[in-house]
C-alpha positions in Angstrom: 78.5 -54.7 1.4 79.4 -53.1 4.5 79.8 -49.5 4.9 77.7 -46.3 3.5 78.1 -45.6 -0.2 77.2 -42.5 -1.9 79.3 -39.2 -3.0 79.8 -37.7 0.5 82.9 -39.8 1.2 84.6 -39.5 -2.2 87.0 -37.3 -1.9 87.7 -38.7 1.4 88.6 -41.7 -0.2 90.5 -39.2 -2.6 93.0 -38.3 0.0 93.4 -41.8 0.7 94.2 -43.3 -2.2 96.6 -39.8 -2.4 98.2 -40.8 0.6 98.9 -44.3 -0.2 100.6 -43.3 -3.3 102.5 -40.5 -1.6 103.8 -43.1 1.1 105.0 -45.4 -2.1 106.7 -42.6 -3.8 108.7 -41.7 -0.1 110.3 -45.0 0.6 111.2 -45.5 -3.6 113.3 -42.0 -2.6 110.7 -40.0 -4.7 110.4 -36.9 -2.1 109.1 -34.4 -4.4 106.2 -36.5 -5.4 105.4 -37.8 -1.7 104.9 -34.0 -1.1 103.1 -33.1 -3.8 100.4 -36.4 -2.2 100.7 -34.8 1.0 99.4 -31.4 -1.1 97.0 -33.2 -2.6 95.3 -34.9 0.3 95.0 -31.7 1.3 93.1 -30.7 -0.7 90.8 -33.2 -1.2 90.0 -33.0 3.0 89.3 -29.2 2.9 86.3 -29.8 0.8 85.0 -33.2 2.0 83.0 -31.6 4.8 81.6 -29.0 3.1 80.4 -31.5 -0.1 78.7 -34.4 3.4 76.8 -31.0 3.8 75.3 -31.1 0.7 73.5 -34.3 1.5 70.7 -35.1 4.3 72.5 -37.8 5.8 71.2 -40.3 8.5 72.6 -40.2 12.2 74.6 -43.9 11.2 76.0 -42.1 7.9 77.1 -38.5 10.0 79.2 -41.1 12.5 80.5 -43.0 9.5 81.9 -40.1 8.0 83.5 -38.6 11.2 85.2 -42.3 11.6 85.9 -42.7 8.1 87.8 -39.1 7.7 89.6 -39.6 10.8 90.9 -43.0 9.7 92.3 -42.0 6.4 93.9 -38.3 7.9 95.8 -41.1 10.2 97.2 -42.2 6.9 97.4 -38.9 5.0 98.6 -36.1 7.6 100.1 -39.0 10.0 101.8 -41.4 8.3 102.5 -39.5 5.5 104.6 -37.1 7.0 106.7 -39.4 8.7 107.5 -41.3 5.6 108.7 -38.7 3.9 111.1 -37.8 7.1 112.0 -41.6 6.4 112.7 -40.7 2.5 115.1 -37.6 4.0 117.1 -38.9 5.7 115.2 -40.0 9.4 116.5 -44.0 9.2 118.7 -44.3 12.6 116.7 -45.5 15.6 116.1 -41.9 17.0 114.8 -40.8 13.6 112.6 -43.4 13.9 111.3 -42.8 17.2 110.5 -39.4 16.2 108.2 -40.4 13.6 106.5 -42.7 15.6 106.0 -40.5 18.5 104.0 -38.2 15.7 102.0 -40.5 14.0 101.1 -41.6 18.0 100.0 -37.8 18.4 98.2 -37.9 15.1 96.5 -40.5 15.9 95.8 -39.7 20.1 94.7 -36.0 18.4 92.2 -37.6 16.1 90.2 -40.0 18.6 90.3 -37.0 21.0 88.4 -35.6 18.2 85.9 -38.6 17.3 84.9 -38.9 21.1 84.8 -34.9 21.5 82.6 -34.6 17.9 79.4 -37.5 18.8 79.3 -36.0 22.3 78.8 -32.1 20.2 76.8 -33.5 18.0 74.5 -35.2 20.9 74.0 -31.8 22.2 73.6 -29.2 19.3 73.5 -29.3 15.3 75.1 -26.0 14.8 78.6 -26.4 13.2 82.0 -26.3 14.6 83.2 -23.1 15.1 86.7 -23.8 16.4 89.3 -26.6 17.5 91.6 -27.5 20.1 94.9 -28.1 19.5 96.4 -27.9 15.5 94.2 -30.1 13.4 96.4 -32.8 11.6 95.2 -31.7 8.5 97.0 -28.5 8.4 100.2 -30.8 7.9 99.3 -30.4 4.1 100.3 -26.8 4.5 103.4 -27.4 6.9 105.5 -30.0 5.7 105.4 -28.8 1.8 106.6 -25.0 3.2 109.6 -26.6 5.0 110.4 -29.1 2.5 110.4 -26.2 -0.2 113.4 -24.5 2.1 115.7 -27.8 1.4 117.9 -26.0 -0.8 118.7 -23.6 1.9 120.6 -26.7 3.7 123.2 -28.4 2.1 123.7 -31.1 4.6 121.2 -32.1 7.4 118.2 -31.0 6.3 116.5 -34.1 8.0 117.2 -33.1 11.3 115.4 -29.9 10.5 112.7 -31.8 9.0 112.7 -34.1 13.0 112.4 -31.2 14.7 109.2 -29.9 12.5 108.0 -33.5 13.5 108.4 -33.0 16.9 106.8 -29.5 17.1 103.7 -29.9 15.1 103.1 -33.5 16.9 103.7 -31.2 20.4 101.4 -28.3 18.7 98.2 -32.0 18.0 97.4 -32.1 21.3 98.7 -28.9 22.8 95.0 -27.4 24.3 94.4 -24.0 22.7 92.1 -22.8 20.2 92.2 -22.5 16.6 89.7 -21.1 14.7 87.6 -23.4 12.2 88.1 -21.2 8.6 85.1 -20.4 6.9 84.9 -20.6 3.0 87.3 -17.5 2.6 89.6 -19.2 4.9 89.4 -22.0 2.8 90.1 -20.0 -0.3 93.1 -18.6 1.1 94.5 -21.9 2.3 93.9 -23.5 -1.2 95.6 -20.3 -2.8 98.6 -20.6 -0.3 98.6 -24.4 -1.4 99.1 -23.9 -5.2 101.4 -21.2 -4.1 103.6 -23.9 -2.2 102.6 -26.1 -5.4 104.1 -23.8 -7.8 107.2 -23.1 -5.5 108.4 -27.0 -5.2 108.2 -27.1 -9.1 109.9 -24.3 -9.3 112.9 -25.5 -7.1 112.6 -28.8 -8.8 113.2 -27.3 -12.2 116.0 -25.2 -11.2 
């Protein structure tokens, strides 16, 4: 079989299979539970890196995972996010353009990074200490927040939900730098997450 098998790349795989159920649930109308996937992938992508490290991996299976979590954020914090603009309202031709013009800045943003991360990597082993630009990922944090602020607009609320599009996909490949967290950061960003977790179900029940 082709490919590199062993537990480094499950919860990549994780966020995936998140994302492709999250994307179902937004064009069957089922917002709430598209962004509870998009929470969910998340999730599962903070932690992938941190479990590869747990592993001596060849040079092959260090590229294969850069490749392999860049393809599935495409689907998780790129198409994801558009599909749920889709499921709120984003259907006429300009909506449309909007999403595409940020999964096309997902997607620019994370080859940027693939081409960027082998030449690093060639160079030094140390880790990453920071980024350029917003990393897609932090989409998972984003989109929930605003979406949790619906009920605050009683028409419309996909036009606010473009604009978010618009800014974040400006903010991908906008050069400045953004700290990498380190394992508090990643706390505090999984605590926000339930947070926002707890907040949609909240609204929901309401």
């Amino acid at each position: 079989m082709l490919g590199f098998y062993n537990y480094t790349v499950i919860l990549t795989y994780m966020s995936l299979f998140s994302a492709i159920f999250g994307i179902t649930f937004a064009f069957e109308g089922h917002t709430f539970w598209a962004v509870f996937c998009l929470l969910l992938s998340g999730f599962c992508d903070m932690f992938d890196g941190k479990v590869a490290k747990t592993m001596k991996r060849t040079d092959d299976e260090k590229k294969f995972g850069i490749q392999i979590d860049s393809l599935s954020d495409v689907i998780a914090f790129g198409v994801l996010p558009a599909a749920i603009g889709y499921s709120l309202g984003l259907t006429e031709w300009w909506g449309k353009i909007i999403m595409a013009t940020f999964v096309l800045a997902a997607l620019i943003r994370l080859a940027y990074f693939n081409v960027m991360e082998e030449k690093r990597q060639a160079k030094t082993s140390e880790t990453r200490k920071e980024y350029l630009g917003l990393p897609v990922t932090t989409d998972a944090l984003i989109f929930p927040l605003v979406y949790a602020f619906k009920s605050l607009f009683t028409t419309n609320f996909h036009l606010v939900y473009g604009g978010m599009l618009l800014l974040v996909a400006f903010l991908f490949l906008f050069k400045f730098k953004v700290k990498k967290p380190k394992l508090k950061g990643m706390i505090l960003m999984t605590i926000a997450g339930v947070i926002e977790l707890a907040l949609l179900i909240w609204l929901m029940t309401r």
